[in-house]
C-alpha positions as CSV (number, residue, x, y, z in Angstrom):
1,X,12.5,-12.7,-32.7
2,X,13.1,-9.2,-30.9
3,X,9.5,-8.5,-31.1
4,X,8.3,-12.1,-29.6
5,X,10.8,-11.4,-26.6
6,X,9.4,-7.8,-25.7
7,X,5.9,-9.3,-26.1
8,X,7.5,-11.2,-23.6
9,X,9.1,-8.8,-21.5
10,X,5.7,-7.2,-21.0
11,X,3.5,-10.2,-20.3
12,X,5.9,-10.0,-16.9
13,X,5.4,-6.7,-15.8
14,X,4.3,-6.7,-12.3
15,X,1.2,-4.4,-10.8
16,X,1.0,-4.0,-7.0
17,X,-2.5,-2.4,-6.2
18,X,-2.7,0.7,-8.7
19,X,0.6,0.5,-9.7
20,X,2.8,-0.8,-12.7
21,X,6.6,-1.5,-11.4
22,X,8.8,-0.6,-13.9
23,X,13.0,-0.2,-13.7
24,X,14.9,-0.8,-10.9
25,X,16.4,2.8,-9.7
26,X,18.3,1.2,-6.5
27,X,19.5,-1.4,-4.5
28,X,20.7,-2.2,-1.5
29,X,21.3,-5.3,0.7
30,X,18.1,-5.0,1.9
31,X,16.4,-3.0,0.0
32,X,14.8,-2.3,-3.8
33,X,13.9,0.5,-5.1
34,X,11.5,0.4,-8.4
35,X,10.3,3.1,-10.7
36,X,6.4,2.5,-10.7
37,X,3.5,4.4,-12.0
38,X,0.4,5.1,-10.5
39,X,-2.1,3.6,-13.1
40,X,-4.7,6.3,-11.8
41,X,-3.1,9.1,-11.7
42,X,-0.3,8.6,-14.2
43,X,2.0,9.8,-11.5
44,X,5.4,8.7,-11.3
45,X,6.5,7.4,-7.2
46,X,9.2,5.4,-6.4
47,X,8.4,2.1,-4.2
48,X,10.7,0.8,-1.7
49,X,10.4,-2.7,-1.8
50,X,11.6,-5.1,1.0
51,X,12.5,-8.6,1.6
52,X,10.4,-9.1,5.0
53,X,13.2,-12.8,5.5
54,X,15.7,-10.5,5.2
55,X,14.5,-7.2,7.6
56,X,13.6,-10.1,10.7
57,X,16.9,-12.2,10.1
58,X,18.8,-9.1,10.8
59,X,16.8,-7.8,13.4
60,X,15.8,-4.7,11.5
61,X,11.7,-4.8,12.4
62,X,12.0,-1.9,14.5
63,X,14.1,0.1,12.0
64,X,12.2,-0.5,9.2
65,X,8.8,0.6,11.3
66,X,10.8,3.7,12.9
67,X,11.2,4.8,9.2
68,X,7.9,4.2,8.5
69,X,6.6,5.8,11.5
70,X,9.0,8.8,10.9
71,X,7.6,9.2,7.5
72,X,4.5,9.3,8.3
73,X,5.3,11.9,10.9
74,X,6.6,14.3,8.0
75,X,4.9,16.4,5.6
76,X,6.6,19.4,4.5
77,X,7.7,20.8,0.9
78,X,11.3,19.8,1.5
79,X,11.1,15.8,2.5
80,X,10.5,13.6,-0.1
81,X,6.5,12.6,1.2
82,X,5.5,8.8,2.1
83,X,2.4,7.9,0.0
84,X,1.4,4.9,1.5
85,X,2.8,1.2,2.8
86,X,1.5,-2.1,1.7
87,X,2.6,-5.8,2.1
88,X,2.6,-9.5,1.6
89,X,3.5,-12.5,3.5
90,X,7.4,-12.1,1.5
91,X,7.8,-8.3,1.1
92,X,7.0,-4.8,2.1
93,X,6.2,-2.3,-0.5
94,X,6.9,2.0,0.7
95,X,5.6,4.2,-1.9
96,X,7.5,7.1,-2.4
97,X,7.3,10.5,-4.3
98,X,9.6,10.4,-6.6
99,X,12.1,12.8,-7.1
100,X,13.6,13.3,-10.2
101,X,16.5,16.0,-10.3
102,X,18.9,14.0,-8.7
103,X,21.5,14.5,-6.1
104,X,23.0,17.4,-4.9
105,X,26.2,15.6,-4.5
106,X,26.3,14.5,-8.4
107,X,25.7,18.4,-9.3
108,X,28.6,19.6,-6.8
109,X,31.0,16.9,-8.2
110,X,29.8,18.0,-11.6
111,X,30.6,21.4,-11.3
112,X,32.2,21.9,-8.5
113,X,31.5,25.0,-5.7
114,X,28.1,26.2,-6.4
115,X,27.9,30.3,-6.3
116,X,26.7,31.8,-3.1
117,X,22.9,32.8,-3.6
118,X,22.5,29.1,-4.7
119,X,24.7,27.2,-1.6
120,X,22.5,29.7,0.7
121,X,19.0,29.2,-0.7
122,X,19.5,25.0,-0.6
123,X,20.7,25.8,2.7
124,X,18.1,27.7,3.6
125,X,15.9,24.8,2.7
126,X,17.6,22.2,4.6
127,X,17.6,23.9,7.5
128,X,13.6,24.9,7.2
129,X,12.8,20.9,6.8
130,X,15.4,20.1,9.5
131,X,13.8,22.3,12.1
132,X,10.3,20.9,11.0
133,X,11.3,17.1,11.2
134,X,13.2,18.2,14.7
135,X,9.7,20.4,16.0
136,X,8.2,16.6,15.6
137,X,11.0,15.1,17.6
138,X,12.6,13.4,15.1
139,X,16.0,13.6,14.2
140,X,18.1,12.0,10.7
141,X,21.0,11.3,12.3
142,X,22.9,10.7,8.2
143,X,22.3,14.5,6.7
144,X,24.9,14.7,3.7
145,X,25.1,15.2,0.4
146,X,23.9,11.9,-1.1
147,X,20.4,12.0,0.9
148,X,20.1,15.5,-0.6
149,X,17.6,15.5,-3.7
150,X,16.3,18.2,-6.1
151,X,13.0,18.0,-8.2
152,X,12.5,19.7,-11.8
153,X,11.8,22.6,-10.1
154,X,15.5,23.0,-8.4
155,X,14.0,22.6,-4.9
156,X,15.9,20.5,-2.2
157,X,14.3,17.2,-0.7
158,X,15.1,15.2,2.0
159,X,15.5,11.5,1.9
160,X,16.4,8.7,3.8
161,X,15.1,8.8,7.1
162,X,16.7,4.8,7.7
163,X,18.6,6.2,10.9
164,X,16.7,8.7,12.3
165,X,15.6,8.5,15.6
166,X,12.3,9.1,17.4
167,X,13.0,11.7,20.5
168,X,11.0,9.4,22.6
169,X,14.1,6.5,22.3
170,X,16.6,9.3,24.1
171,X,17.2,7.6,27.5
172,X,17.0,9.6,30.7
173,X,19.1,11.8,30.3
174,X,17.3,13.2,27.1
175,X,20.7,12.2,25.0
176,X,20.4,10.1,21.9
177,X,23.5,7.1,22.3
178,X,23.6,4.9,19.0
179,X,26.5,6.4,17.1
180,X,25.1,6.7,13.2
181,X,25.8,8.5,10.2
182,X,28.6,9.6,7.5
183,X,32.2,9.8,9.2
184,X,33.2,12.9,7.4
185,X,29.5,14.6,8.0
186,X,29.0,13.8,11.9
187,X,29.6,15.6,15.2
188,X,32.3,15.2,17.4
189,X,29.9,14.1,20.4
190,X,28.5,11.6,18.2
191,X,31.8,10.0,17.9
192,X,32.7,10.6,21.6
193,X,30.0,8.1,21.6
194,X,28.6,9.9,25.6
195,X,25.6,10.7,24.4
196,X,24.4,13.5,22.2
197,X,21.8,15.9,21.6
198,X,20.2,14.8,17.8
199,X,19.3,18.5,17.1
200,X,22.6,19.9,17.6
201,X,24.5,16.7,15.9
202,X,21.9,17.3,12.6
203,X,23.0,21.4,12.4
204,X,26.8,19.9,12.3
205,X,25.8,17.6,9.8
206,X,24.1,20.6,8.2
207,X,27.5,22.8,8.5
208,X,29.3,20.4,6.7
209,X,26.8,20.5,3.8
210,X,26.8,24.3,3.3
211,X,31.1,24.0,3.8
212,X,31.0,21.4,0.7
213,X,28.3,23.3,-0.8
214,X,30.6,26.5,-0.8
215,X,34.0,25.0,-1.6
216,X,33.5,22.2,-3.8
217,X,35.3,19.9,-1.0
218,X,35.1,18.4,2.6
219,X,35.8,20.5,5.2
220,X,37.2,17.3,7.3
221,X,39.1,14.6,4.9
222,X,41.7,12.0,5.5
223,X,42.6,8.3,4.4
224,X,43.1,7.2,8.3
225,X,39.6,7.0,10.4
226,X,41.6,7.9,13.7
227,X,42.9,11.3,12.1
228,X,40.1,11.9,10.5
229,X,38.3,12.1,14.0
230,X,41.1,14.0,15.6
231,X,40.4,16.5,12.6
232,X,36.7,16.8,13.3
233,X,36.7,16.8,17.4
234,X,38.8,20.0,16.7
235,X,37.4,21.6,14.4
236,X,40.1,21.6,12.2
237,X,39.3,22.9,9.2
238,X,40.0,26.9,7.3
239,X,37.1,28.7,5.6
240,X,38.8,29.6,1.4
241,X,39.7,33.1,0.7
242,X,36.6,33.4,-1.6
243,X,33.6,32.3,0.7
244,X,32.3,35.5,1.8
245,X,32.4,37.5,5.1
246,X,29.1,36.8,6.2
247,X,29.7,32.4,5.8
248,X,33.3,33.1,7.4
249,X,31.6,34.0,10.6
250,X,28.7,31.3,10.6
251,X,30.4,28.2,9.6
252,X,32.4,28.4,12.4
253,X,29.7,29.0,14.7
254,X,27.7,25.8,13.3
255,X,31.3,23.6,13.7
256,X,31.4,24.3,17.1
257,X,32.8,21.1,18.6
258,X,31.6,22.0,22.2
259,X,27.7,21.6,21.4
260,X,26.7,23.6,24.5
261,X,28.2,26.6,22.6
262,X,27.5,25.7,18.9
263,X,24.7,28.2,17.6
264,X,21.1,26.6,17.7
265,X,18.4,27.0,14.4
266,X,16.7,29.3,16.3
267,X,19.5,31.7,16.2
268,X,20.6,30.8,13.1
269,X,17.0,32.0,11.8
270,X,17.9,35.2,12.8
271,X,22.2,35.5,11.1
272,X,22.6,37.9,8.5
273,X,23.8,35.7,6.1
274,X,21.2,33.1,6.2
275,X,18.6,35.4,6.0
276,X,19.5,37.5,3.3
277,X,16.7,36.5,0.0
278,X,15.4,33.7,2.8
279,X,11.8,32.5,1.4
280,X,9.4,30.7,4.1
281,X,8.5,27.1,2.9
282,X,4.5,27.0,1.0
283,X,3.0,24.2,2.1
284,X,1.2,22.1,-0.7
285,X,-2.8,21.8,0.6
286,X,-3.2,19.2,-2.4
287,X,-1.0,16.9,0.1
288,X,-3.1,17.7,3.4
289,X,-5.3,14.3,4.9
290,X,-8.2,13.8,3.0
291,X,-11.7,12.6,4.8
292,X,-10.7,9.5,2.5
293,X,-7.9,9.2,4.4
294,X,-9.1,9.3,8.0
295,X,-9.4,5.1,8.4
296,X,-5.9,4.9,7.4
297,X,-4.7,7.8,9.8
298,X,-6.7,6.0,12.5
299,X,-4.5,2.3,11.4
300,X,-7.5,0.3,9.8
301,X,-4.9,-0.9,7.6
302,X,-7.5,-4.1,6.8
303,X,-9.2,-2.4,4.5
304,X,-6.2,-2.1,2.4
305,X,-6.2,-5.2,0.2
306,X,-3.6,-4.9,-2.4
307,X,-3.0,-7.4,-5.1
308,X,-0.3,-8.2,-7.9
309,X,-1.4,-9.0,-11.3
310,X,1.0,-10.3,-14.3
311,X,0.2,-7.9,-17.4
312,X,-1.7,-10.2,-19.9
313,X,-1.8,-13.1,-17.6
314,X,-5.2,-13.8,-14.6
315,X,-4.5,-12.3,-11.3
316,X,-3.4,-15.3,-8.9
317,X,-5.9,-15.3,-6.3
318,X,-4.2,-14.3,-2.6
319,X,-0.9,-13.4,-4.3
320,X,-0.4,-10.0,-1.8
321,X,-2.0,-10.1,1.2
322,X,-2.4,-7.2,3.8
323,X,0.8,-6.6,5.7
324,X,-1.3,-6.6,8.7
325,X,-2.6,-9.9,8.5
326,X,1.1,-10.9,9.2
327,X,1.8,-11.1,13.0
328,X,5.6,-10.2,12.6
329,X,5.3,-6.8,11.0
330,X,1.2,-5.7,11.3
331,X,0.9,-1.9,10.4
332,X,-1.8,-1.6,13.4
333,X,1.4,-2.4,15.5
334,X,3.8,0.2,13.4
335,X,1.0,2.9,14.2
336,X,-1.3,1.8,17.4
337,X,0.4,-0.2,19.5
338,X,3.4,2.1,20.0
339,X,1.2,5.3,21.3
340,X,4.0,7.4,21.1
341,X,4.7,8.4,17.6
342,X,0.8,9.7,17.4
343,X,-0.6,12.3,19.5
344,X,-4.2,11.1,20.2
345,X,-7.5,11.5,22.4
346,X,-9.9,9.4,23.0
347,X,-13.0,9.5,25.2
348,X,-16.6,7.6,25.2
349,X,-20.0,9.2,25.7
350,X,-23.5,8.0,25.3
351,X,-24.8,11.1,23.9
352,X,-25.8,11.0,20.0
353,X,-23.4,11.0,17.3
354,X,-24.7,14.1,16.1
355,X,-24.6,15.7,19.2
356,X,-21.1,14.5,19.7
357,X,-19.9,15.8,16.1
358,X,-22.2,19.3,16.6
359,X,-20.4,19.9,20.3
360,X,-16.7,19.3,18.6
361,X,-17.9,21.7,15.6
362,X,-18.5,24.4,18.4
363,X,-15.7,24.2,20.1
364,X,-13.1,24.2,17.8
365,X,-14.6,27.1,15.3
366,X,-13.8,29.9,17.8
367,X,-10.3,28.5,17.8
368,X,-10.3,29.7,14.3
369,X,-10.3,26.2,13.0
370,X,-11.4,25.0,9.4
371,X,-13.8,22.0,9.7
372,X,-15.5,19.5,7.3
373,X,-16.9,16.7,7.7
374,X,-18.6,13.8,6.3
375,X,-20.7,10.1,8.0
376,X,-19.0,11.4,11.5
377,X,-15.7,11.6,10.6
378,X,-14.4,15.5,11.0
379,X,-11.5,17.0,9.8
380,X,-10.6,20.3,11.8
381,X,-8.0,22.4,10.2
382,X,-6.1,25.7,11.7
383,X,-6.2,28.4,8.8
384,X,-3.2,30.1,9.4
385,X,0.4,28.1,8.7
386,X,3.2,28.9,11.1
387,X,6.9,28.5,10.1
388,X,6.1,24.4,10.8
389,X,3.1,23.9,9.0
390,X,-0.7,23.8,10.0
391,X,-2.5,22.3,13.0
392,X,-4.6,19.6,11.5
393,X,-6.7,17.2,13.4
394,X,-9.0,14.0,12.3
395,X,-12.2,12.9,14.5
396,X,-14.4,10.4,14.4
397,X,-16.8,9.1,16.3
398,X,-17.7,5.3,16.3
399,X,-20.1,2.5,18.2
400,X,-18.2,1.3,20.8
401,X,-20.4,-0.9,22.3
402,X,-24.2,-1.5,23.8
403,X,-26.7,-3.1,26.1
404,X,-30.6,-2.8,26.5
405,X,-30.3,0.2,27.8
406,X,-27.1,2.0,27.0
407,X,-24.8,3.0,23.8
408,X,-21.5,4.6,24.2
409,X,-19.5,5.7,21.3
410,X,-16.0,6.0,21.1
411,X,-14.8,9.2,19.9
412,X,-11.2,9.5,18.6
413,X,-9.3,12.6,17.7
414,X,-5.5,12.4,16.1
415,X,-3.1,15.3,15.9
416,X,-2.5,15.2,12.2
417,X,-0.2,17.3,12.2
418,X,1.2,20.5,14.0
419,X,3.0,23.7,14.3
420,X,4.4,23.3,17.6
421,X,3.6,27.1,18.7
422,X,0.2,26.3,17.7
423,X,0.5,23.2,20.4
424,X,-1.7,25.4,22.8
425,X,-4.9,24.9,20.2
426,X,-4.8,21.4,20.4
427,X,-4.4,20.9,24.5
428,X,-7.2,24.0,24.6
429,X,-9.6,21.9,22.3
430,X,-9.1,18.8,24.2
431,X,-9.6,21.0,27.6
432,X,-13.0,22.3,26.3
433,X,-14.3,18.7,25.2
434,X,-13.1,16.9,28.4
């Protein structure tokens, strides 16, 4: 009998595309999330899976495509990566790395204050993937303990980028104005609800982490909501006898109320205290854009057919279709239609496509870029990381159209991704191939 009903139990597994959907690992009221297995790899990932009725009755579209946006904005050692997005008519499917060490907040209430060395190296890299993710203009707006994550290797990750906000949605002038977050985590101008800088409001956010972190507890606390505001628009909170010197005097600093004077991560960069043992982040080359992945980069998100399969059973023909073939959430409208979360030239000529790919090659070497390429598609990539990562960009170079006598092709270049001091490289590039 047992055996007949796990024969089954497995008959019933589900595959989307390459992978096999296994437990369910969370759930919210809009939202699954299912352990899955890529049957390729044999790499574990975690897929967000959504009810598409759902996101639209609630009018969450343009959330659910800021996250994706977002994600696909970030790359760095310290954010749990976005592998890829794929759909049906009924659901959306966000693949996920998975991160398996758990939360930082089950640790802390576990044990309690962590020692120093290890509150200040988490710290340190929180901060390094909040200053990346705020170098792209994008801000997460919920930092606290429960979207902190660690992997087997005891490094922190950053999740849940639901509420963060695109630095292109600030309106004129340049303040962010939806009110999101944790109450005990956020800043006092968030709750003054007049309009707040994101940066400054995620380095609070960040203050109270490293508080917790260091003391076990939360800096500001209390049953009643209205008190608990009073508490945090004055800063009301004392530093224990046993956090060190060095935290007495930056704490403080980060839980400035008045945000024009609290300390920025620039100058933070540069305390005492954080530096001490400080380790810049290694950016994993194994996760960079492939040539592979250049169509997808570019939001051909038709070539992209997924499927779902029943273990032991025929696949039912049409049972996923492309997300895009759906008018109300089309990935070519998540990443082409809203020009500003992508940083992209585009120019014709009627010159060959050799020529056109040769003429790019001799530009950009000088700039002391990387380049490979493959059936016109280019990938140009800056050698030498800065504290934000590489400068990587994708060309290629397609028939646009043609008549008797003419052909023009239409050559498209995407900032990948960049290190924001780099920024100069990619205007220069684009200068020389005007």
């Amino acid at each position: 009998m047992y055996k007949a009903r796990r024969q089954a139990s497995l008959k019933v597994r589900r595959r989307v595309g390459k992978y096999e959907l296994g437990r369910t690992i969370g759930e919210g009221t809009f939202a699954k999330v299912r352990f899955a297995k890529d049957t390729e790899s044999g790499d574990p990932v975690a897929i967000k899976i959504l009810d598409k009725a759902k996101v639209q009755k609630h009018g969450l579209v343009e959330q659910i495509r800021r996250e994706i946006c977002t994600m696909k904005l970030i790359q760095h050692p310290n954010v749990v990566r976005l592998h890829e997005v794929m759909g049906s008519k009924a659901r959306i499917f966000i693949v996920l790395e998975y991160v398996t060490g758990g939360e930082l907040h089950d640790i802390i209430a576990a044990r309690g204050s962590l020692k120093e060395d290890e509150a200040r190296r988490y710290f340190q890299q929180l901060i390094n993937a909040v200053d990346y993710c705020h170098s792209r203009g994008v801000y997460h707006r919920d930092l606290k303990l429960e979207n902190l994550l660690l992997d087997t290797a005891g490094n922190l990750k950053v999740s849940d980028f639901g509420l963060s906000a695109i630095s292109e949605q600030a309106k004129a002038d340049g303040l962010l104005h939806t009110t999101c977050g944790t109450p005990n985590y956020v800043a006092p101008e968030v709750i003054e609800d007049k309009g707040y800088n994101g940066a400054l409001a995620d380095l609070w956010s960040c203050g109270v982490i490293l508080f917790v972190m260091l003391a076990g507890y939360l800096p500001f606390e209390d049953d009643n909501v209205s008190a608990l505001y009073k508490k945090i628009s004055g800063a009301q909170f004392t530093c224990p006898s046993w956090f060190s010197d060095g935290a007495k005097r930056l704490i403080p600093r980060i839980l400035d109320p008045n945000p024009s004077t609290r300390i920025t991560i620039p100058q933070l960069l540069k305390d005492p205290w954080f530096k001490k043992g400080y380790k810049p982040p290694v950016f994993d080359e194994k996760y960079q854009t492939s040539l592979a992945d250049v169509d997808a980069a570019f939001g051909d998100s038709e070539e992209k057919q997924v499927k779902e399969e029943i273990e032991g059973q025929p696949a039912s023909m049409n049972a996923f279709e492309l997300i895009s073939l759906n008018k109300g959430l089309k990935l070519d409208n998540f990443f082409e239609a809203d020009k500003k979360y992508r940083r992209e030239t585009r120019f014709t000529s009627q010159c060959p496509p050799e020529e056109i790919i040769s003429r790019i090659e001799e530009a950009a070497k000088p700039l002391g870029f990387d380049i490979q390429k493959k059936n016109y598609k280019m990938r140009m990539k800056n050698l030498e990381a800065g504290r934000k990562g590489n400068l990587n960009v994708a060309t290629e170079v397609r028939k646009k159209h043609s008549s008797l006598r003419n052909v023009f092709y239409n050559v498209m270049q995407l900032l990948i991704k960049a290190d924001i001091s780099r920024s100069s490289k990619w205007l220069h590039l684009c200068l020389l191939l005007s």
